[in-house]
C-alpha positions as CSV (number, residue, x, y, z in Angstrom):
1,X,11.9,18.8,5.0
2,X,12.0,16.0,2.3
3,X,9.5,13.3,3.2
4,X,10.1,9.7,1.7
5,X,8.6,6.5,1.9
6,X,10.9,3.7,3.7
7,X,9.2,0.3,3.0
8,X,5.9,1.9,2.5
9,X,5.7,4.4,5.2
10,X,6.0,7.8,5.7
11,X,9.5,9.1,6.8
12,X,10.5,13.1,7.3
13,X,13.9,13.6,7.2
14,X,16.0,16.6,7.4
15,X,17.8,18.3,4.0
16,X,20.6,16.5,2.7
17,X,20.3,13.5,4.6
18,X,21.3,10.1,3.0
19,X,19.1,7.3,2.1
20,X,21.6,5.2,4.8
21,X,20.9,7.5,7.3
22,X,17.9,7.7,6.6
23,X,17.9,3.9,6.6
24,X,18.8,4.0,10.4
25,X,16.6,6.9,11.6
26,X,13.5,5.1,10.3
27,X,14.0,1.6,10.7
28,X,16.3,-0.8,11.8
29,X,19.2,0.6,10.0
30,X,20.0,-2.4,7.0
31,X,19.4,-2.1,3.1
32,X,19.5,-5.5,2.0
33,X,19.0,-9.3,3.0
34,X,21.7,-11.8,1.9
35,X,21.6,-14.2,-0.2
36,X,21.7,-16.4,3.5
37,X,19.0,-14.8,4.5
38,X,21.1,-12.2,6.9
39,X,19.8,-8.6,7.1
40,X,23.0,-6.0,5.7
41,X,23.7,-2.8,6.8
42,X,25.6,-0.3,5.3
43,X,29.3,-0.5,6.0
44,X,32.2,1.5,4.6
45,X,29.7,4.7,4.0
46,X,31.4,5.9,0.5
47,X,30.1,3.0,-2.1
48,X,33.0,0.7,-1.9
49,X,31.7,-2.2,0.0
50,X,27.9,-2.2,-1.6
51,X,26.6,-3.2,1.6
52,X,23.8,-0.6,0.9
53,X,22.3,-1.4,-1.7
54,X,18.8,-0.6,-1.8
55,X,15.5,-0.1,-4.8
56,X,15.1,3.8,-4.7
57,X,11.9,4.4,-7.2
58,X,12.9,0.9,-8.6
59,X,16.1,1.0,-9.5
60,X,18.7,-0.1,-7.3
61,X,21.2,2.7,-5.9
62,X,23.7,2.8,-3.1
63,X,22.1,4.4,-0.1
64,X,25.4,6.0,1.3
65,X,25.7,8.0,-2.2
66,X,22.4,9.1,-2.7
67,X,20.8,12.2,-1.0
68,X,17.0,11.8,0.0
69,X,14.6,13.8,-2.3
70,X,10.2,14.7,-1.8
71,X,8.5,11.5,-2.8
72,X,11.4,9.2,-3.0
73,X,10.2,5.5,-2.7
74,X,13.0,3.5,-1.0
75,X,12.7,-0.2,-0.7
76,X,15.2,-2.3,1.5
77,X,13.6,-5.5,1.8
78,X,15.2,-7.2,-0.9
């Protein structure tokens, strides 16, 4: 089971899981914070809206396209 750290902690996750999903299993499910100050959540689930967008070992990715991996560093407070 890959293990990646979601905003600095621990997270086990089963293979082939999504950085989204992953995203909801370990915290409160949104990627980003608007430019308002709103939390976002991933919406469309296939990289069309961007509402996922999050820093994955800091560069920013869509979390809906991208497949967790060991070690992974994911960021989503931003």
């Amino acid at each position: 089971m890959p293990e990646v750290m979601l905003n600095g902690r621990a997270l086990q996750v089963a293979e082939g899981t999504s950085v989204a999903a992953a995203l909801a299993l370990g915290g409160d499910g949104s990627s980003r914070t608007s430019i308002s100050g709103q939390r976002r959540a991933p919406l469309c689930g296939m990289g069309v809206c961007q509402e996922c967008r999050v820093t994955i070992d800091g560069r920013r990715r869509l979390a809906c396209q991208t497949l967790c991996r060991d070690g992974m560093r994911v960021e989503s407070l931003a």
